[in-house]
C-alpha positions as CSV (number, residue, x, y, z in Angstrom):
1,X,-38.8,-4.7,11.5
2,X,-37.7,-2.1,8.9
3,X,-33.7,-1.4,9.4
4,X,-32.9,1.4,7.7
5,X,-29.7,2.1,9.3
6,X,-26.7,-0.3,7.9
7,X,-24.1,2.3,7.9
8,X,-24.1,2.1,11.7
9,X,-23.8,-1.9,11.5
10,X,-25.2,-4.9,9.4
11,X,-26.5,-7.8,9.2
12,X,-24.2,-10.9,9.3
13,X,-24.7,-12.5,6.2
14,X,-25.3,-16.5,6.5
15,X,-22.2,-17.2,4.1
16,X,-19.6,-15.2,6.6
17,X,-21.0,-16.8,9.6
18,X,-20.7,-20.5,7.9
19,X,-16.7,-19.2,7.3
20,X,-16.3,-18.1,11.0
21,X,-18.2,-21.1,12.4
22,X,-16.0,-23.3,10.4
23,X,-12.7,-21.9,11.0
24,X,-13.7,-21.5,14.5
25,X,-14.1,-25.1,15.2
26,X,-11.2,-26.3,12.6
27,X,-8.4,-23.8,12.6
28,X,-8.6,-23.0,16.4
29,X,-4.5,-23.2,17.1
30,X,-2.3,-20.3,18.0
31,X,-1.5,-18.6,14.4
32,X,2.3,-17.9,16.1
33,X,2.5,-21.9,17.8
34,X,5.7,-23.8,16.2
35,X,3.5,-27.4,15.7
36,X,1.8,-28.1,12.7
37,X,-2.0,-27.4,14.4
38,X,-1.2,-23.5,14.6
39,X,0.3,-23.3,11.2
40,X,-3.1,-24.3,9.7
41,X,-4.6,-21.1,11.5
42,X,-1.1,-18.7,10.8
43,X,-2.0,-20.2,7.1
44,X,-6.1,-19.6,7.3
45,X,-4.5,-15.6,8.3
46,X,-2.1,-15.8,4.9
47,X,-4.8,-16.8,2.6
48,X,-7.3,-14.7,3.9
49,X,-4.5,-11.7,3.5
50,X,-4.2,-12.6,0.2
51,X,-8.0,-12.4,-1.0
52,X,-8.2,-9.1,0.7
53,X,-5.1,-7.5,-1.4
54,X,-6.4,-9.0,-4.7
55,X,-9.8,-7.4,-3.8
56,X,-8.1,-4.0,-3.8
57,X,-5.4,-4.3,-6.5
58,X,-2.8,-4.0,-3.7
59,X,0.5,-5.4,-5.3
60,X,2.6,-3.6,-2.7
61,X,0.6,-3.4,0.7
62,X,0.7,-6.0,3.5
63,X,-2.9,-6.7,5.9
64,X,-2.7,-5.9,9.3
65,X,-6.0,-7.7,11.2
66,X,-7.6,-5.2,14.1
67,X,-10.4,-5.4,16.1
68,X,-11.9,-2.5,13.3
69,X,-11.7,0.5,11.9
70,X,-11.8,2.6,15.2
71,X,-8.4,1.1,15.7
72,X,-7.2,0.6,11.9
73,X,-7.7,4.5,12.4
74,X,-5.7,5.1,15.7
75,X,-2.9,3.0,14.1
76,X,-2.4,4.6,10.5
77,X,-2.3,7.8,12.6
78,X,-0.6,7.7,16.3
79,X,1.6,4.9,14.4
80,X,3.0,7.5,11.9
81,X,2.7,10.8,13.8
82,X,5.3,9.1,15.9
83,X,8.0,8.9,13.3
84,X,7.1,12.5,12.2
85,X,7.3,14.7,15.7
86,X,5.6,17.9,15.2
87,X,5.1,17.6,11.9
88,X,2.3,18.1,9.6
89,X,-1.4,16.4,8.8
90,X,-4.0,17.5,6.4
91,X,-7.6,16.2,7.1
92,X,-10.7,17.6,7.2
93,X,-13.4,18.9,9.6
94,X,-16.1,15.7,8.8
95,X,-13.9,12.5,9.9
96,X,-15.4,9.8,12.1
97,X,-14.7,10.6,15.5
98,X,-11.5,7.9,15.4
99,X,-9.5,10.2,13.0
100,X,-10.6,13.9,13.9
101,X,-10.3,13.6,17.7
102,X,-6.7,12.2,16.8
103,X,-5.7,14.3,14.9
104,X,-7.3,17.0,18.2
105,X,-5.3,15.4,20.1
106,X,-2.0,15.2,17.9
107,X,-2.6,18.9,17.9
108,X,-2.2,19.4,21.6
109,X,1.2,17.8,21.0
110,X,2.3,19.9,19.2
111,X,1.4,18.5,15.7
112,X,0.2,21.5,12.8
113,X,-3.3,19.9,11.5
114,X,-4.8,22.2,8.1
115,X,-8.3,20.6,7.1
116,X,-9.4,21.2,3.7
117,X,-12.8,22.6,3.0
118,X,-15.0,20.0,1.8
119,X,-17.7,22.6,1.0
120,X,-16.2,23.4,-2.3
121,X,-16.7,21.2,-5.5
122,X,-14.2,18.2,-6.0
123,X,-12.0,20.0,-8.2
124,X,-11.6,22.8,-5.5
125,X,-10.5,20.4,-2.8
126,X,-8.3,19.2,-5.0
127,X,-6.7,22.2,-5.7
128,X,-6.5,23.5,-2.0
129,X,-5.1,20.0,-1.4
130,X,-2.3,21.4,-3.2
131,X,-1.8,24.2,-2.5
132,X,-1.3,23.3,1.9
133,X,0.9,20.0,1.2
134,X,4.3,21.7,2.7
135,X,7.6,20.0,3.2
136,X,6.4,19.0,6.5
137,X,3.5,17.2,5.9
138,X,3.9,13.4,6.1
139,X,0.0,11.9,6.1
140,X,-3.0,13.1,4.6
141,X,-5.8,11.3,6.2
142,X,-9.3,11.3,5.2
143,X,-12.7,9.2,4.6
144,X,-14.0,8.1,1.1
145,X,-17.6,8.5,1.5
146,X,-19.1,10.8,4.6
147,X,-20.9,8.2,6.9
148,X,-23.6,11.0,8.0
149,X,-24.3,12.8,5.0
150,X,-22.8,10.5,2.3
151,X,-20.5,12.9,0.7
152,X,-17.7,11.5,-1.4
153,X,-14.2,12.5,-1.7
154,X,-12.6,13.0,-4.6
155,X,-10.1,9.9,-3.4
156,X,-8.6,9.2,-6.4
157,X,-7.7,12.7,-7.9
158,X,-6.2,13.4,-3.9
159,X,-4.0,10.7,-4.2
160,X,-2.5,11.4,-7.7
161,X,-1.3,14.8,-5.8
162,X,-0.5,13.4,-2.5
163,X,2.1,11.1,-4.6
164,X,4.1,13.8,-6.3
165,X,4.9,14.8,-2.9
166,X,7.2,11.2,-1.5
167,X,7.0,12.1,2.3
168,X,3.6,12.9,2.5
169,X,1.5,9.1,3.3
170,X,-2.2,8.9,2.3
171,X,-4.6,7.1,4.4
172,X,-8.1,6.8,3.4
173,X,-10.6,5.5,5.7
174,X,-13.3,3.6,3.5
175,X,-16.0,1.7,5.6
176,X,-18.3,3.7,4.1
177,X,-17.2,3.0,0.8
178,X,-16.0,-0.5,0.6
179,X,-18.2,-2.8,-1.3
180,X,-20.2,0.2,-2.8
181,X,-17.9,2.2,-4.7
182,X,-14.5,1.3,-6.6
183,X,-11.5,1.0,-3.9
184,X,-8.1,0.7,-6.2
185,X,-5.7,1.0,-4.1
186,X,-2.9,0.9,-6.8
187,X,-4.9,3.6,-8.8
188,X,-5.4,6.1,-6.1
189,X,-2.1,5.9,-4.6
190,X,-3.4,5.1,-1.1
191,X,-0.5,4.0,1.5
192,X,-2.9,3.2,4.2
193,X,-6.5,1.8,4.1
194,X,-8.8,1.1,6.7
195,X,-11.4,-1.6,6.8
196,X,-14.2,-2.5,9.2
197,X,-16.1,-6.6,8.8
198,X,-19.7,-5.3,10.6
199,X,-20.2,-2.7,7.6
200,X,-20.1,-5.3,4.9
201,X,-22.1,-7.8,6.8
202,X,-19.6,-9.4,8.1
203,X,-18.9,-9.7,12.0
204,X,-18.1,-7.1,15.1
205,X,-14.5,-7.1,16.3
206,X,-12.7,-7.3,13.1
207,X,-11.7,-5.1,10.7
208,X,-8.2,-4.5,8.6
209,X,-5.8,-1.6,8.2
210,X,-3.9,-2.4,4.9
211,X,-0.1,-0.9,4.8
212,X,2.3,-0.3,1.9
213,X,4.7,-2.6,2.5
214,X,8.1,-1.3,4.1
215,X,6.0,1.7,5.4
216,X,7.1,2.5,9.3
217,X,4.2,2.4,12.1
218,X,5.0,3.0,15.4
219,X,2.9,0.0,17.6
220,X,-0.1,1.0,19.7
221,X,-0.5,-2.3,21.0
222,X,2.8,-3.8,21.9
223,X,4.0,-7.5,23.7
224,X,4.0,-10.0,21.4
225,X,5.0,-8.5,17.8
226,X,2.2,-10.4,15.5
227,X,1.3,-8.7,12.9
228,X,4.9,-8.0,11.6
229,X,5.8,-6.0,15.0
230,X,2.8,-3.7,14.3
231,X,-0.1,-5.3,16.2
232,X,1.0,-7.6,18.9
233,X,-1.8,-10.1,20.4
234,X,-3.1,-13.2,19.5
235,X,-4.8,-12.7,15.6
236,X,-8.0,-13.6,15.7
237,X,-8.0,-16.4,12.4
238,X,-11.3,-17.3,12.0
239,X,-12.2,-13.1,11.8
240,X,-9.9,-12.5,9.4
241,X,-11.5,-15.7,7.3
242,X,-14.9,-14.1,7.7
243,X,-13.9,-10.8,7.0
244,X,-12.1,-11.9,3.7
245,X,-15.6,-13.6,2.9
246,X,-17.7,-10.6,3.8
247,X,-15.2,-8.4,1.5
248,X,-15.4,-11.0,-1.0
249,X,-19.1,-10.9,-1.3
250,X,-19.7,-7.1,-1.1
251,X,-16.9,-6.4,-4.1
252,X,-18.3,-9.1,-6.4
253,X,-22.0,-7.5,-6.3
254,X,-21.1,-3.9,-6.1
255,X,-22.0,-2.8,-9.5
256,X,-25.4,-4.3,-9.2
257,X,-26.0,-3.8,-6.2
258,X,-25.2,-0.4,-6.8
259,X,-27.7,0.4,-9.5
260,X,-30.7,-0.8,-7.3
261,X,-29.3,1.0,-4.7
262,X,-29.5,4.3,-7.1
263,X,-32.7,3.2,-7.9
264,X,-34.4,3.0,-4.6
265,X,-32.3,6.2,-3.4
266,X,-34.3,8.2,-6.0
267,X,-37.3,6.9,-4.7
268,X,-36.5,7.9,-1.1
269,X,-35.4,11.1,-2.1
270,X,-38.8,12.1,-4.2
271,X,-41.3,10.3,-1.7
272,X,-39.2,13.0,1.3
273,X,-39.1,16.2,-0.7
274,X,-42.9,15.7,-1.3
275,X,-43.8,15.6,2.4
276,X,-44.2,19.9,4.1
277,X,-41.6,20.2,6.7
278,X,-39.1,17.8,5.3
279,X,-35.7,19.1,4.2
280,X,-32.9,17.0,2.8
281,X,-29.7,17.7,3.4
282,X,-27.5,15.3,1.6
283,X,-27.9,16.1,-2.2
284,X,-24.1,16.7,-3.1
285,X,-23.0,16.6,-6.6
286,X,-20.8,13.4,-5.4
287,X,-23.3,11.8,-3.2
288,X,-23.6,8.3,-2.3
289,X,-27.2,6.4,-2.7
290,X,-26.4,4.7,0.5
291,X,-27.0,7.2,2.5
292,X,-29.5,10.1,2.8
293,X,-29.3,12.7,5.8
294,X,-33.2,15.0,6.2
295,X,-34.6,16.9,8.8
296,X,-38.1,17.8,9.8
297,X,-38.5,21.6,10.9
298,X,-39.3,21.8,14.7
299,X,-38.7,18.0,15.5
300,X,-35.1,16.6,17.2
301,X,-33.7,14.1,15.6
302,X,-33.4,12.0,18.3
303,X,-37.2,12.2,19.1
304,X,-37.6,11.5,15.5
305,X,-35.6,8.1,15.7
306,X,-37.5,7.2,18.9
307,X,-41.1,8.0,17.5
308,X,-40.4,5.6,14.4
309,X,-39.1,2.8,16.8
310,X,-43.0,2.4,17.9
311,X,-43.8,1.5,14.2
312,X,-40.2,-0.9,13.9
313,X,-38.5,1.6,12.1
314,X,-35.1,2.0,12.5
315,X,-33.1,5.0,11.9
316,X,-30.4,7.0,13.6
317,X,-29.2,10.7,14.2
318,X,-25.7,11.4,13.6
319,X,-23.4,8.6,13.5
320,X,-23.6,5.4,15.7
321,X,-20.4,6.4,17.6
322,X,-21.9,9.9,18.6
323,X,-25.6,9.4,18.4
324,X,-25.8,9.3,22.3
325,X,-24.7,12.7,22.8
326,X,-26.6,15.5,23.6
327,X,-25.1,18.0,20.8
328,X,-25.7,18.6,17.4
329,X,-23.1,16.9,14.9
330,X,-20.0,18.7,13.8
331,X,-20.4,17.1,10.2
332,X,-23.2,19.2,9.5
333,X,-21.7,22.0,10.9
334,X,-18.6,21.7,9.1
335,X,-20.3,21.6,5.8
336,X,-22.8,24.6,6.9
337,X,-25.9,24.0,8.1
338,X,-27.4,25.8,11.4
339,X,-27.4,24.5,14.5
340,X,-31.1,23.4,14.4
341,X,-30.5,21.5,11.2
342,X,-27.9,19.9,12.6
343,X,-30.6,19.0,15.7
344,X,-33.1,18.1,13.9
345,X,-31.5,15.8,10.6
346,X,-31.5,12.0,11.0
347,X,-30.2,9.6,8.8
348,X,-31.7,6.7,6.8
349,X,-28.6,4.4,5.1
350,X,-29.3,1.3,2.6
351,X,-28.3,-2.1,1.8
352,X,-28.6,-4.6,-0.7
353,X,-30.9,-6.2,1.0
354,X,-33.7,-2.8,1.5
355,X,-36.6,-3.3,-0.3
356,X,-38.6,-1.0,-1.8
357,X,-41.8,-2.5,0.6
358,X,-39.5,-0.9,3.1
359,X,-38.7,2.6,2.6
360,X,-42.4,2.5,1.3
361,X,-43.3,1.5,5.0
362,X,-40.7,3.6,6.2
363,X,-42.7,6.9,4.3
364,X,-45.6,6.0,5.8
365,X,-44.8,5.5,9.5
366,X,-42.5,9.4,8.8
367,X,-46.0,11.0,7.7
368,X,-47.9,9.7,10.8
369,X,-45.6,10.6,12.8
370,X,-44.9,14.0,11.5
371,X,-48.3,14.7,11.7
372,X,-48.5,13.7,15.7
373,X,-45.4,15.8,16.4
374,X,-46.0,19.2,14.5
């Protein structure tokens, strides 16, 4: 099997599954019991809180454990939007589904939503960033690296104007980014930071929204008040120890795993533009290596994905979350292409563990198949 698609999910890595195999069968007690037994796990939840603030430089932010990022989203949103009726949110038009259909549907309440044009160079979005924060505007929400096209953000320049303005909140959604790139959250001013385990290899059902401390949520999920009254329900210990593993792991390799990442990206990326009919569509000036988003003229990207599943390829079209549907992604849309690009692209997404004996494998099952199909 070659897996070529990790952005959609990962591998659990052997070290994360010893942690939540372990804490599983010695730390299984109520985290919020009163005996002795459920203060081991409520203390398995602090230290594993900890490691996950010192991995981000967060001096002033408290971890609130979710069941991912989906939800880490929904939270950081609905859970602010409610303190700020009618008010104002600045995103943009390329979100994962679990921030821009929120912000859709904050709009239908009455909410004002203004999405900066991600088109432009960094510097440009930065400047427009400026130039719609109003009065009114109490959260800018957006994602630190593009999970379909691999576009980065300029995070850290955003957040140095988000905090001249105190009202405004800045949540950044970084599954895409954690573990790759630098997260600071100290340095880029970020309020609100969301966090998914099965990205980093680490398990499904977990994931982390990390909160300035003080900073007001409203609950979506209420009866019970973990969490500090912002997530009620029973936290799920031996997770949040696997997830603080997983994080661990990913941050203490990302520099090198990072350069052979570059290296094999490049190696992608000339073997694809040398093949007729092959367009890539992710070469950004801030790109990610992680990720690289092409298209083959006159073949669907979903037949695409299902032709190189006969040779054990695995790729995808679109994200995971709206790969089943039918039309073409709004990402690509938003940032330009036609609608038959946007059809046709398909997504191959790296991690430390690709080999180059695999995207070589990869390159040679896309030219057979290219040549049955066109």
């Amino acid at each position: 099997m070659i897996y070529l698609d990790h952005s959609a999910t990962t591998n659990v890595a052997d070290e994360v599954m010893d942690t939540f195999v372990k804490a599983t069968a010695n730390f299984w007690g109520n985290p919020s019991s009163l005996h002795n037994f459920g203060a081991l796990a409520e203390q398995v939840l602090i230290k594993s809180s900890r490691q996950v603030l010192d991995l981000f430089s967060a001096n002033h932010h408290q971890v609130i454990f979710t069941s991912g990022a989906t939800e880490s989203n929904n939270l950081a949103i609905k859970g602010l939007a409610r303190h700020h009726p009618g008010g104002h949110i600045i995103t943009t038009h390329i979100e994962h589904p679990s921030v821009y259909e929120v912000c859709l549907q904050l709009e239908k309440q009455g909410y004002r939503i203004s999405y900066l044009d991600v088109t432009k160079s960094s510097a440009e979005i930065v400047m427009e960033l400026e130039r719609l924060i109003t009065k009114d505007t109490f959260l800018v929400s957006c994602m630190h690296v593009n999970s379909e096209m691999g576009l980065i953000l300029p995070i850290k320049e955003m957040g140095a104007v988000i905090a001249k303005h105190p009202k405004a909140k800045y949540h950044v959604d970084a599954v895409q980014s954690v573990g790759k790139l630098e997260v600071n959250i100290t340095d880029m001013n970020i309020d609100l930071l969301s966090l998914s385990a099965h990205k980093i290899h680490g398990i499904k059902g977990v994931g982390a929204l990390v909160i300035r401390q003080n900073l007001q949520l409203e609950p979506q999920i209420v009866g019970g008040g973990q969490m500090g009254n912002v997530r009620s329900g029973t936290v799920n210990a031996p997770g949040a120890a696997s997830f603080a593993k997983a994080l661990r792991l990913v941050c203490e390799e990302r520099t090198r795993n990072f350069e052979s990442i570059s290296q094999l990206h490049s190696h992608v990326l000339s073997r694809l533009q040398a093949i007729k009919d092959v367009q890539v569509n992710s070469c950004f000036h801030t790109q990610s290596p992680y990720i690289i988003n092409f298209c083959v003229a006159g073949i669907r990207g979903e037949t695409l994905v299902h032709a190189l599943e006969e040779h054990g390829v695995y790729i995808s079209s679109k994200s995971a979350c709206s790969s089943k549907t039918k039309k073409a992604s709004y990402v690509l849309l938003a940032l330009g292409f036609d609608e038959s690009v946007a059809l046709e692209s398909v997504r191959v997404s790296f991690a430390h563990t690709t080999t180059m004996e695999e995207v070589d494998g990869f390159i040679t099952a896309l030219k057979t198949e290219i040549a049955k199909l066109t």
